[in-house]
N, CA, C and O atoms as a CHARMM CRD file, in Angstrom:
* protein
*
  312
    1    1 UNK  N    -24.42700 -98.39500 108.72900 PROA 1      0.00000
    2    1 UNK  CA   -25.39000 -97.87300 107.79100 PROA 1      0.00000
    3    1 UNK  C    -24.96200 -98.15300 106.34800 PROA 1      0.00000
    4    1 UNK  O    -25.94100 -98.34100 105.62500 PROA 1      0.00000
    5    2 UNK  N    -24.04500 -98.21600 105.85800 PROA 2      0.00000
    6    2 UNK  CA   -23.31300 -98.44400 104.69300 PROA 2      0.00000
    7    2 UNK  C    -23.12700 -99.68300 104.31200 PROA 2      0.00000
    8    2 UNK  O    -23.21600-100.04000 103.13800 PROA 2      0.00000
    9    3 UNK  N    -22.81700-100.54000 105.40400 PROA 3      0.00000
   10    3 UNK  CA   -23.11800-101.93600 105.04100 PROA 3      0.00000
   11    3 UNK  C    -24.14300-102.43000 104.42400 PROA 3      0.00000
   12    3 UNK  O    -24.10700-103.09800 103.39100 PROA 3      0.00000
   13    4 UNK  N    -25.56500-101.95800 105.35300 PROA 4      0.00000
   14    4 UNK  CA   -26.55100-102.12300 104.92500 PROA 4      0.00000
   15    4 UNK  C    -27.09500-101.72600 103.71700 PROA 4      0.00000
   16    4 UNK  O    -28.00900-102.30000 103.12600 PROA 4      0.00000
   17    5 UNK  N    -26.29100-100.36000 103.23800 PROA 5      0.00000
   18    5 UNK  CA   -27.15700 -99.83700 101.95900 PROA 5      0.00000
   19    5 UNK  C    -26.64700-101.22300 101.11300 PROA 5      0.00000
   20    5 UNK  O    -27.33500-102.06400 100.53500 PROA 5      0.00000
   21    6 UNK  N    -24.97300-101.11600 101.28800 PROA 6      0.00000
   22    6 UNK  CA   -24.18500-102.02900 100.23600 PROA 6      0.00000
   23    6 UNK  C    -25.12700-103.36600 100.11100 PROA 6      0.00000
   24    6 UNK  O    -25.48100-103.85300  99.03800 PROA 6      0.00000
   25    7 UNK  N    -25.46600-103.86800 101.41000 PROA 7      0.00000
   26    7 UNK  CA   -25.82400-105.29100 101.35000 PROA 7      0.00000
   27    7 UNK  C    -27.44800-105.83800 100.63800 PROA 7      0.00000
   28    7 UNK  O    -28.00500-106.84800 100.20700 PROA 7      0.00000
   29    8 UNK  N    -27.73800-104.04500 100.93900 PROA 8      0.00000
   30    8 UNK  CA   -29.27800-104.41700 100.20500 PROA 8      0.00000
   31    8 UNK  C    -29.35000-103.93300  98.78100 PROA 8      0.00000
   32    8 UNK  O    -30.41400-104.06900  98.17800 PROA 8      0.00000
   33    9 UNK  N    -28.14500-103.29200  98.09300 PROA 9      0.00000
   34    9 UNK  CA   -27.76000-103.15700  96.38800 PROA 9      0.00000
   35    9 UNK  C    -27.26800-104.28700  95.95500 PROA 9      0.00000
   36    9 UNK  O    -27.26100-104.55600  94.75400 PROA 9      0.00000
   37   10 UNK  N    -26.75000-105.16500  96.95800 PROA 10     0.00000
   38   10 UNK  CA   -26.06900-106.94900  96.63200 PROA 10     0.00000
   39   10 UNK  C    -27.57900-107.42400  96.04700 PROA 10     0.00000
   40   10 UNK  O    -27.92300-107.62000  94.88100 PROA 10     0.00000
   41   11 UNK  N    -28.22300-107.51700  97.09800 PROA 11     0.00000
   42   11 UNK  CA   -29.18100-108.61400  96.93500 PROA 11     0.00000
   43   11 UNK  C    -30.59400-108.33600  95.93800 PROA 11     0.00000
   44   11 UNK  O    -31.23000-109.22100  95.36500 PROA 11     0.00000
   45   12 UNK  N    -30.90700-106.74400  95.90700 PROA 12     0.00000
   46   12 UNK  CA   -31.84500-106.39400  95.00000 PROA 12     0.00000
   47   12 UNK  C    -30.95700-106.40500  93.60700 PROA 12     0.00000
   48   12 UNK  O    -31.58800-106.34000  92.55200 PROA 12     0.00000
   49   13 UNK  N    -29.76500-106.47100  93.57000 PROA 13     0.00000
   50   13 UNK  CA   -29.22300-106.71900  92.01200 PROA 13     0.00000
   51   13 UNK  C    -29.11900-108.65700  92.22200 PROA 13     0.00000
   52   13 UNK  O    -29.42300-109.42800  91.31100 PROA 13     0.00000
   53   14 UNK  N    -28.84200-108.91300  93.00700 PROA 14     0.00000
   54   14 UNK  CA   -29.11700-110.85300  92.37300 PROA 14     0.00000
   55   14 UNK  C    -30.29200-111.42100  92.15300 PROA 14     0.00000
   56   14 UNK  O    -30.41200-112.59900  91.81600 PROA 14     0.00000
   57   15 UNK  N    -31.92900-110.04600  92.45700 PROA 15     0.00000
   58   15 UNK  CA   -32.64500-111.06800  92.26400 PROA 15     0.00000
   59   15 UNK  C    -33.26800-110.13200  90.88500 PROA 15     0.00000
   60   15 UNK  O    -34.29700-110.68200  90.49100 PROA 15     0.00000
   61   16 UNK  N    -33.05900-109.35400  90.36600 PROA 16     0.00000
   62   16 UNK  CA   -32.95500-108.10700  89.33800 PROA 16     0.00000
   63   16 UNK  C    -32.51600-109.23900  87.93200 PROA 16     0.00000
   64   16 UNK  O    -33.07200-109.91500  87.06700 PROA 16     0.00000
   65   17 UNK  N    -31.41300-108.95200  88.32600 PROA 17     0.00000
   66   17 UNK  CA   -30.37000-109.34100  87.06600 PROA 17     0.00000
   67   17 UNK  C    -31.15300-110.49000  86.38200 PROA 17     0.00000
   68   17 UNK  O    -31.73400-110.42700  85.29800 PROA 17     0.00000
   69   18 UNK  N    -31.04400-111.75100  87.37200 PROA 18     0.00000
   70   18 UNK  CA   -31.49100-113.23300  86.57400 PROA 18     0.00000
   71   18 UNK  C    -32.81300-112.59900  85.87300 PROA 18     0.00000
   72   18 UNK  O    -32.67200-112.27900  84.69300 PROA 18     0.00000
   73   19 UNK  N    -33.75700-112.43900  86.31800 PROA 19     0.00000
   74   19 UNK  CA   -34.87300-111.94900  85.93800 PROA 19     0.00000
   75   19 UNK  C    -34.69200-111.63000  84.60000 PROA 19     0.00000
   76   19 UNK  O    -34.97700-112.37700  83.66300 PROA 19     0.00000
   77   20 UNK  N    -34.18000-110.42900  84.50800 PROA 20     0.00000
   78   20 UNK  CA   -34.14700-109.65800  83.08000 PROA 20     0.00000
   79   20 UNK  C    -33.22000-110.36000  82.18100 PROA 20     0.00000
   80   20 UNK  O    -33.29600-109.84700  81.06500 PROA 20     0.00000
   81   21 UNK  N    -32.14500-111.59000  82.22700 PROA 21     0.00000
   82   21 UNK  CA   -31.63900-111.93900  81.64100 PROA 21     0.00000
   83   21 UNK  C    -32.92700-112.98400  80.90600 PROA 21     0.00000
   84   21 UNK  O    -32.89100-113.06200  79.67800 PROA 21     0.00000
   85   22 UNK  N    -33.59900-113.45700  81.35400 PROA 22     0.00000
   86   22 UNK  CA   -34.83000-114.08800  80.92000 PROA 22     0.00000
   87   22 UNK  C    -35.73700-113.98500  79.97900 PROA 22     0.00000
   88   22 UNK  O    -36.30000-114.81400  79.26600 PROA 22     0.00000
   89   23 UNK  N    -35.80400-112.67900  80.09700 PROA 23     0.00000
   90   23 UNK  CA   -36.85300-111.93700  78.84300 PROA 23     0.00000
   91   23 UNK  C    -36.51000-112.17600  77.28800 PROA 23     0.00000
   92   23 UNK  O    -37.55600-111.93600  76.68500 PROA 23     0.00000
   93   24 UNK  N    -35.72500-112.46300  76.57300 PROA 24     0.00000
   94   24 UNK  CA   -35.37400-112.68900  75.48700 PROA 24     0.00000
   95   24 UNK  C    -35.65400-114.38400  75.22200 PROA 24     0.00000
   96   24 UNK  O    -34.94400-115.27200  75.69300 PROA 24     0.00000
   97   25 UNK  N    -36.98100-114.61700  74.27000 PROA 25     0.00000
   98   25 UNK  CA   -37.42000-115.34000  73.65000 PROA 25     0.00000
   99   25 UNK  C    -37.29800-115.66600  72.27500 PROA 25     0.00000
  100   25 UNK  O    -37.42600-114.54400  71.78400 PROA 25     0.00000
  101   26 UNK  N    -37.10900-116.57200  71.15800 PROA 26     0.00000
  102   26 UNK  CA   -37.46900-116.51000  70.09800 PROA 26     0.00000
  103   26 UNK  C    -38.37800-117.25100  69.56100 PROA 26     0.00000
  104   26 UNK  O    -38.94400-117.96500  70.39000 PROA 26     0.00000
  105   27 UNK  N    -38.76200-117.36900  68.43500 PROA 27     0.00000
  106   27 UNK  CA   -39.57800-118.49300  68.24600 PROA 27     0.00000
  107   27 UNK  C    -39.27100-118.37900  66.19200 PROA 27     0.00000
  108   27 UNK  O    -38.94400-117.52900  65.36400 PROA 27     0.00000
  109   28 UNK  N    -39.62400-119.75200  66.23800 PROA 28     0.00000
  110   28 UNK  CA   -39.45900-120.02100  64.69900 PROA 28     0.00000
  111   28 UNK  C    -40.83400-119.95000  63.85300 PROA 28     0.00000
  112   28 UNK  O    -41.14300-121.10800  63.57300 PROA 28     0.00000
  113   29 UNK  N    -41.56200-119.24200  63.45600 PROA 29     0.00000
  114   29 UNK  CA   -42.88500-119.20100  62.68500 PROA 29     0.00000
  115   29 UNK  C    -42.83100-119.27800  61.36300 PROA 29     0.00000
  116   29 UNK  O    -41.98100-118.73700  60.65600 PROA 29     0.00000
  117   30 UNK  N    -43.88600-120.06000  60.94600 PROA 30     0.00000
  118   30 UNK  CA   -43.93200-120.42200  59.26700 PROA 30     0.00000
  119   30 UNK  C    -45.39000-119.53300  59.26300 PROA 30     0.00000
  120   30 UNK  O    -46.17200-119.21100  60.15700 PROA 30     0.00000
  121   31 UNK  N    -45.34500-119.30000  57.75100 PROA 31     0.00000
  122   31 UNK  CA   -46.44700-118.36100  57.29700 PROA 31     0.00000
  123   31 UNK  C    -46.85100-119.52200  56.49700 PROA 31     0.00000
  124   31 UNK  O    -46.05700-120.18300  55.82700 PROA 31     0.00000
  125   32 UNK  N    -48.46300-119.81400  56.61300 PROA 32     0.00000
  126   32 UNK  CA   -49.12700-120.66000  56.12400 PROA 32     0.00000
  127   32 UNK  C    -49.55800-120.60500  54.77100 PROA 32     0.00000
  128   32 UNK  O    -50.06500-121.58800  54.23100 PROA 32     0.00000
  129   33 UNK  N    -49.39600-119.55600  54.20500 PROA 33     0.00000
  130   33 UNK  CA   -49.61900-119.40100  52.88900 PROA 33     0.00000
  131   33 UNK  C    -48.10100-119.73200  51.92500 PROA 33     0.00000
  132   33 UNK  O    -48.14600-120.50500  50.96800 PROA 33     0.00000
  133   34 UNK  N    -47.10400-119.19100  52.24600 PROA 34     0.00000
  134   34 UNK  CA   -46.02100-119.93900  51.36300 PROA 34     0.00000
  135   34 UNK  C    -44.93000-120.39400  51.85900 PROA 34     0.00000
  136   34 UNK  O    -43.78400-120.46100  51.41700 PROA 34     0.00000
  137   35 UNK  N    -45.71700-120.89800  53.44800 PROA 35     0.00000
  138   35 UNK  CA   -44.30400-122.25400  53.95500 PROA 35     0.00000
  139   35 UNK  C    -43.34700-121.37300  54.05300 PROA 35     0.00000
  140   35 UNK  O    -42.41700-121.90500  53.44700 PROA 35     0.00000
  141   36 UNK  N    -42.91600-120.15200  54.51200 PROA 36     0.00000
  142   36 UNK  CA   -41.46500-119.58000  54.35000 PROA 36     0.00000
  143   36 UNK  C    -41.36400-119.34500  55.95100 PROA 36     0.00000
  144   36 UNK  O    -42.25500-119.00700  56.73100 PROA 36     0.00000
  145   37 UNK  N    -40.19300-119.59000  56.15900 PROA 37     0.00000
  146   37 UNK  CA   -39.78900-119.24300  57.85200 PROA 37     0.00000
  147   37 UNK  C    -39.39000-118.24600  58.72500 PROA 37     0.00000
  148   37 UNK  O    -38.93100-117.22800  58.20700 PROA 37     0.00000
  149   38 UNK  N    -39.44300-118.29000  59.63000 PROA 38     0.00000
  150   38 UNK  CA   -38.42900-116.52600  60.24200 PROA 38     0.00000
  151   38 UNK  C    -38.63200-116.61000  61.54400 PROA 38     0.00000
  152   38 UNK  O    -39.63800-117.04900  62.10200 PROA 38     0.00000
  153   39 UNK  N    -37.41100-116.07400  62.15500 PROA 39     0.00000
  154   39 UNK  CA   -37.45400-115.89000  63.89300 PROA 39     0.00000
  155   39 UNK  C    -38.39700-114.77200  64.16900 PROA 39     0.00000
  156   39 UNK  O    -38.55700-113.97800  63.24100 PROA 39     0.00000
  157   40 UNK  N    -38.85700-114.62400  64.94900 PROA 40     0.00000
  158   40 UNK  CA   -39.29900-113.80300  65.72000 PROA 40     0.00000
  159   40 UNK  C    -39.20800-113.59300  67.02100 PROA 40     0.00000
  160   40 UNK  O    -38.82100-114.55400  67.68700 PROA 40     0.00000
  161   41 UNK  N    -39.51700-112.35800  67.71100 PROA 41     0.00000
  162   41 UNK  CA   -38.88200-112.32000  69.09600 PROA 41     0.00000
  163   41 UNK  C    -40.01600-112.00400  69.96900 PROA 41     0.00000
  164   41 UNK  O    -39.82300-111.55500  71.09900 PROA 41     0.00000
  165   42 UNK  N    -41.47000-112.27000  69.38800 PROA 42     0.00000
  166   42 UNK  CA   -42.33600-112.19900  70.54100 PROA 42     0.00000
  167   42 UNK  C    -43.52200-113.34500  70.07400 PROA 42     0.00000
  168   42 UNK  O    -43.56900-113.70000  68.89600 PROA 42     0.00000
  169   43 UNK  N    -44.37800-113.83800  70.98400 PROA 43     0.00000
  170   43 UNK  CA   -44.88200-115.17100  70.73800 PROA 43     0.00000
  171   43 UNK  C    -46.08200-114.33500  69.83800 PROA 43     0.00000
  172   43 UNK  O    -46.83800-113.45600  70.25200 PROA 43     0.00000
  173   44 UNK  N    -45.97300-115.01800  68.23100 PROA 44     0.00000
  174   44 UNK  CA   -47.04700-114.83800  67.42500 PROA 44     0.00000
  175   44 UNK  C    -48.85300-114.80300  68.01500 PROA 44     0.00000
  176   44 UNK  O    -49.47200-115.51500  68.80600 PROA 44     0.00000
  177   45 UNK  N    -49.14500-113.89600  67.37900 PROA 45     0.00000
  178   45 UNK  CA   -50.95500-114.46400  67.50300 PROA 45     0.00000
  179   45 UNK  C    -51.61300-114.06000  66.58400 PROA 45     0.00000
  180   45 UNK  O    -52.80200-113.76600  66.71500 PROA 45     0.00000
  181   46 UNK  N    -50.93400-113.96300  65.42300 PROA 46     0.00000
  182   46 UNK  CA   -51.98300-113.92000  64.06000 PROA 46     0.00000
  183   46 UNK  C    -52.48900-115.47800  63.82600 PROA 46     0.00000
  184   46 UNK  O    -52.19700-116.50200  64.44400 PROA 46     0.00000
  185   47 UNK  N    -53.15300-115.31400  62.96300 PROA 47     0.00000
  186   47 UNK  CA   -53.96100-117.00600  62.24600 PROA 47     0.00000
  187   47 UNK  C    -53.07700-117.11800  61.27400 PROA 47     0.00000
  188   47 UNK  O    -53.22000-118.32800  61.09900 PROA 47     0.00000
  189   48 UNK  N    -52.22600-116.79200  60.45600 PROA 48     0.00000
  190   48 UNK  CA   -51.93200-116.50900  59.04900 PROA 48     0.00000
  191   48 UNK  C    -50.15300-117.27100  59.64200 PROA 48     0.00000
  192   48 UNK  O    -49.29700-117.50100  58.78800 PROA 48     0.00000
  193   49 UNK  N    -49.95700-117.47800  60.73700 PROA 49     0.00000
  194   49 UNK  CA   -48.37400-118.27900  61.10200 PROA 49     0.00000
  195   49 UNK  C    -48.39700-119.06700  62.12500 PROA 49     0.00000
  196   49 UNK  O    -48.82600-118.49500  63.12700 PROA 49     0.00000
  197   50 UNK  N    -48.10000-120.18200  62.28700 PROA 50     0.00000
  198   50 UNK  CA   -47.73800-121.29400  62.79000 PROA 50     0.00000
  199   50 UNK  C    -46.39100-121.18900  63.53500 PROA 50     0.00000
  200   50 UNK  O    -45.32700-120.76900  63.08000 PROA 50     0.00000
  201   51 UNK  N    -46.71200-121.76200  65.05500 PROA 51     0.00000
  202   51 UNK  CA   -45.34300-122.31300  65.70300 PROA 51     0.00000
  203   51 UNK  C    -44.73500-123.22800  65.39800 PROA 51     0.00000
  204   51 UNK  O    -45.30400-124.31900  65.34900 PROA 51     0.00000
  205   52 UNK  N    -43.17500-123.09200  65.04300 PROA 52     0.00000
  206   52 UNK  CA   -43.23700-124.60100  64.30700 PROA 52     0.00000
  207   52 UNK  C    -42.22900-125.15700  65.83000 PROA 52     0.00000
  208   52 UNK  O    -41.48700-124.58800  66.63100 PROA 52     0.00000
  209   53 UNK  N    -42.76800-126.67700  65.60900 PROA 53     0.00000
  210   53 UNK  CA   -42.26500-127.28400  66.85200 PROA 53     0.00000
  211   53 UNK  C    -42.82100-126.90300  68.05700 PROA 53     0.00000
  212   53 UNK  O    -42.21200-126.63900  69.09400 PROA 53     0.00000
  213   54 UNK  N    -44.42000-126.88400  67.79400 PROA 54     0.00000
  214   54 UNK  CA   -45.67200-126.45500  68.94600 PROA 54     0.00000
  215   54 UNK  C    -45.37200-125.41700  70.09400 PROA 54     0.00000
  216   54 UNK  O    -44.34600-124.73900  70.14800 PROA 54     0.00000
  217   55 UNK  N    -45.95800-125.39800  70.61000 PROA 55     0.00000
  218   55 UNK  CA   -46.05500-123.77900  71.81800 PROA 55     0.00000
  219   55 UNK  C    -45.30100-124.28700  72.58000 PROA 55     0.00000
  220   55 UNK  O    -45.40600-123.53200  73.54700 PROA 55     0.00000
  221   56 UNK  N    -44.40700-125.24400  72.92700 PROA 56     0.00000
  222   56 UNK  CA   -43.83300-125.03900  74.18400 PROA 56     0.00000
  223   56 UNK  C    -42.09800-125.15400  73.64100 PROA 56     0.00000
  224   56 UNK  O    -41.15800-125.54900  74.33100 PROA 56     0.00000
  225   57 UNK  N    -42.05700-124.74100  72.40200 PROA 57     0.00000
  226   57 UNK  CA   -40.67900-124.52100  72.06000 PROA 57     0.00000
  227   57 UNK  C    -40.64600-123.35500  71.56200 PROA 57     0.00000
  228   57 UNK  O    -41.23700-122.80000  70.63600 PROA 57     0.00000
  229   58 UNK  N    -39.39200-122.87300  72.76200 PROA 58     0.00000
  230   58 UNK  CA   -38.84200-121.09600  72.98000 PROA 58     0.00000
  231   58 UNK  C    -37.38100-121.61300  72.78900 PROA 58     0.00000
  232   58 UNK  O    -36.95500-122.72200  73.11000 PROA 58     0.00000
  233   59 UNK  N    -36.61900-120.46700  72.13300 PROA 59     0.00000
  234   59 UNK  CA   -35.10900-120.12500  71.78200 PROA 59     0.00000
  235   59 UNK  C    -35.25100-119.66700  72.96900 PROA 59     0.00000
  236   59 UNK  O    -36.33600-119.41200  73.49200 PROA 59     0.00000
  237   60 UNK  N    -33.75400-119.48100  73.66300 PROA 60     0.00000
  238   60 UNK  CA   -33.76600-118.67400  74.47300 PROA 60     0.00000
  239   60 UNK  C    -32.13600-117.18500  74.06800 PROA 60     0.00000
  240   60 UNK  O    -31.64100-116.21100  74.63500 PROA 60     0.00000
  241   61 UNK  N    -31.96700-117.91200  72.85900 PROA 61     0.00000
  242   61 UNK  CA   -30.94400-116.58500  71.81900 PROA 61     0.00000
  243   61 UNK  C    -31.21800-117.24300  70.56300 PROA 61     0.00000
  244   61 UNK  O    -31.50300-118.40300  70.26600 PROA 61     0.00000
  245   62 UNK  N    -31.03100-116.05700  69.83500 PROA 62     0.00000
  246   62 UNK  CA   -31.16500-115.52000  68.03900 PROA 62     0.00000
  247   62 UNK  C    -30.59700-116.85900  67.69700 PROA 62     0.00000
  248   62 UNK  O    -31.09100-117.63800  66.88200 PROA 62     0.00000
  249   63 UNK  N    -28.92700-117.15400  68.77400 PROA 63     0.00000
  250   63 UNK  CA   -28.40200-118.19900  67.91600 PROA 63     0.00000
  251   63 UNK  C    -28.96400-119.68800  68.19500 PROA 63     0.00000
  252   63 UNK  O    -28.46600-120.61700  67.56000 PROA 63     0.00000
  253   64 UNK  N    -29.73100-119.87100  68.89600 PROA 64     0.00000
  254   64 UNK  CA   -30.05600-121.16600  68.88000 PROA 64     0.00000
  255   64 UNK  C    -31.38400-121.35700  68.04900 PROA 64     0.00000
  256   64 UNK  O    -31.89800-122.45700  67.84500 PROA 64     0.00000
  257   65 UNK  N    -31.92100-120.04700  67.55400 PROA 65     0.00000
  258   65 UNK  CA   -33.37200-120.27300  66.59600 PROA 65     0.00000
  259   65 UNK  C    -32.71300-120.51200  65.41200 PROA 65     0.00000
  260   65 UNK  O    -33.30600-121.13500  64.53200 PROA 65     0.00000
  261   66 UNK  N    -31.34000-120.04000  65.20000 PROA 66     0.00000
  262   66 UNK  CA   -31.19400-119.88600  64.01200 PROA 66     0.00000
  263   66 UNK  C    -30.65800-121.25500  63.16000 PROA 66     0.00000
  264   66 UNK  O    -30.72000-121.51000  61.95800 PROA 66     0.00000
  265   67 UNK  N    -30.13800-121.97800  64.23500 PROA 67     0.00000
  266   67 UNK  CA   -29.56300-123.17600  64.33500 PROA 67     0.00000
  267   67 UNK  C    -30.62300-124.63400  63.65500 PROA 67     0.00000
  268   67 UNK  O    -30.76800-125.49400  62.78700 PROA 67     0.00000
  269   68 UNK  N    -31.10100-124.02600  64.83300 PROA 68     0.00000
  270   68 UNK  CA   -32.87600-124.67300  64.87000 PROA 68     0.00000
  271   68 UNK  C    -33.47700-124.34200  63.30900 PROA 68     0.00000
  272   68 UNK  O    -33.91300-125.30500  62.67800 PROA 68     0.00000
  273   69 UNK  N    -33.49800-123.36600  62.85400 PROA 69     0.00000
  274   69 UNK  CA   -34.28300-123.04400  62.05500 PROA 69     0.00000
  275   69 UNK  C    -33.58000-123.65100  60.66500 PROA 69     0.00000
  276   69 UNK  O    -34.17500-123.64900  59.58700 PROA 69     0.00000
  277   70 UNK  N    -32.39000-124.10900  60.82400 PROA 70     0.00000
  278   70 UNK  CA   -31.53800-124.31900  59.39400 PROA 70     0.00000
  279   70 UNK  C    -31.53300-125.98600  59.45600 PROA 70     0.00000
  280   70 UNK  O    -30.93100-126.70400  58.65800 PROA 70     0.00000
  281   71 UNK  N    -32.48500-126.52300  60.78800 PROA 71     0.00000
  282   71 UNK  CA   -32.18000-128.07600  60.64100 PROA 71     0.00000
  283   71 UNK  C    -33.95700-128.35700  60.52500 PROA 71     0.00000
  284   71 UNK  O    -34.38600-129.51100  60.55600 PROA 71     0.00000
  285   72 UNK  N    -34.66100-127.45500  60.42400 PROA 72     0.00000
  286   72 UNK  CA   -36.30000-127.49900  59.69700 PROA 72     0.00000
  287   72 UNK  C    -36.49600-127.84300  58.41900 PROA 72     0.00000
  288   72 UNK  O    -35.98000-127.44800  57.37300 PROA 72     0.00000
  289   73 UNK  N    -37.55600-128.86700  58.72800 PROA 73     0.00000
  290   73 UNK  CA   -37.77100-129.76800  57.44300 PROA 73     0.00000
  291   73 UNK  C    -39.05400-129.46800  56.64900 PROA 73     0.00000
  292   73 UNK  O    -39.46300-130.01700  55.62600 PROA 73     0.00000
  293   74 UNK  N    -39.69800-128.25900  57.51200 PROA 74     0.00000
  294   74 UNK  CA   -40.72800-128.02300  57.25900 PROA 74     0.00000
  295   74 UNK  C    -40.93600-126.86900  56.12900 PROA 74     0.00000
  296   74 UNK  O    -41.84000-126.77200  55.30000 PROA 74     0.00000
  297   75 UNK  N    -39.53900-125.81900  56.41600 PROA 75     0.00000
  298   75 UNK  CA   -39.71000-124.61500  55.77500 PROA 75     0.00000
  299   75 UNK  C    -39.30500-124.32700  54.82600 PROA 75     0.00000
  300   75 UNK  O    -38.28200-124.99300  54.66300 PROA 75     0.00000
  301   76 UNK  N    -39.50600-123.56000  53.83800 PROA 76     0.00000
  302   76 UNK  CA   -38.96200-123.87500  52.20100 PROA 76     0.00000
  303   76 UNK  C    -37.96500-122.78600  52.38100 PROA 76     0.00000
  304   76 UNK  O    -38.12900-121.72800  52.98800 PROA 76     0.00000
  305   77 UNK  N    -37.12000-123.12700  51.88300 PROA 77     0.00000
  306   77 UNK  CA   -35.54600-122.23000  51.28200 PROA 77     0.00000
  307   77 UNK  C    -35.78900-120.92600  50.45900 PROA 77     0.00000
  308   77 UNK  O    -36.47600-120.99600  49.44000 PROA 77     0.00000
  309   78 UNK  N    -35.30200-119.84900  50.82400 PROA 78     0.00000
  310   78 UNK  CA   -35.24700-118.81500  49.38500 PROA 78     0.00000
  311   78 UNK  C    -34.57500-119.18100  48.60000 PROA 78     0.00000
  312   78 UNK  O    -34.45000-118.55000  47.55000 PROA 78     0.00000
């Protein structure tokens, strides 16, 4: 009986875990009015900001938007 509980807390945590490690998105959006940039962590849907590097480019951590975001040619500097 114990095996079983153990063996079925194994396997509902291996298919758990990956899952939720997943959820963390970023994305790089420019605001169309003064070109300025910024991560964000959920997929935009105002009119007023742009995906930059079209809809099918997702960060998948802070540090790779941020990376990303400092080699953009598009976005103006403070």
């Amino acid at each position: 009986m114990k095996r079983t509980l153990a063996l079925t807390g194994v396997l509902l945590a291996g298919f758990v875990l990956p899952a939720a490690a997943q959820t963390s998105t970023f994305y790089i959006v420019q605001d169309t009015g003064t070109k300025h940039c910024r991560i964000v962590d959920q997929r935009p849907v105002a009119k007023d900001v742009t995906v930059i590097g079209g809809d099918g480019v997702v960060y998948h951590t802070r540090t790779e938007a941020e990376t990303a975001l400092k080699t953009t040619k598009v976005c103006v500097s403070d």
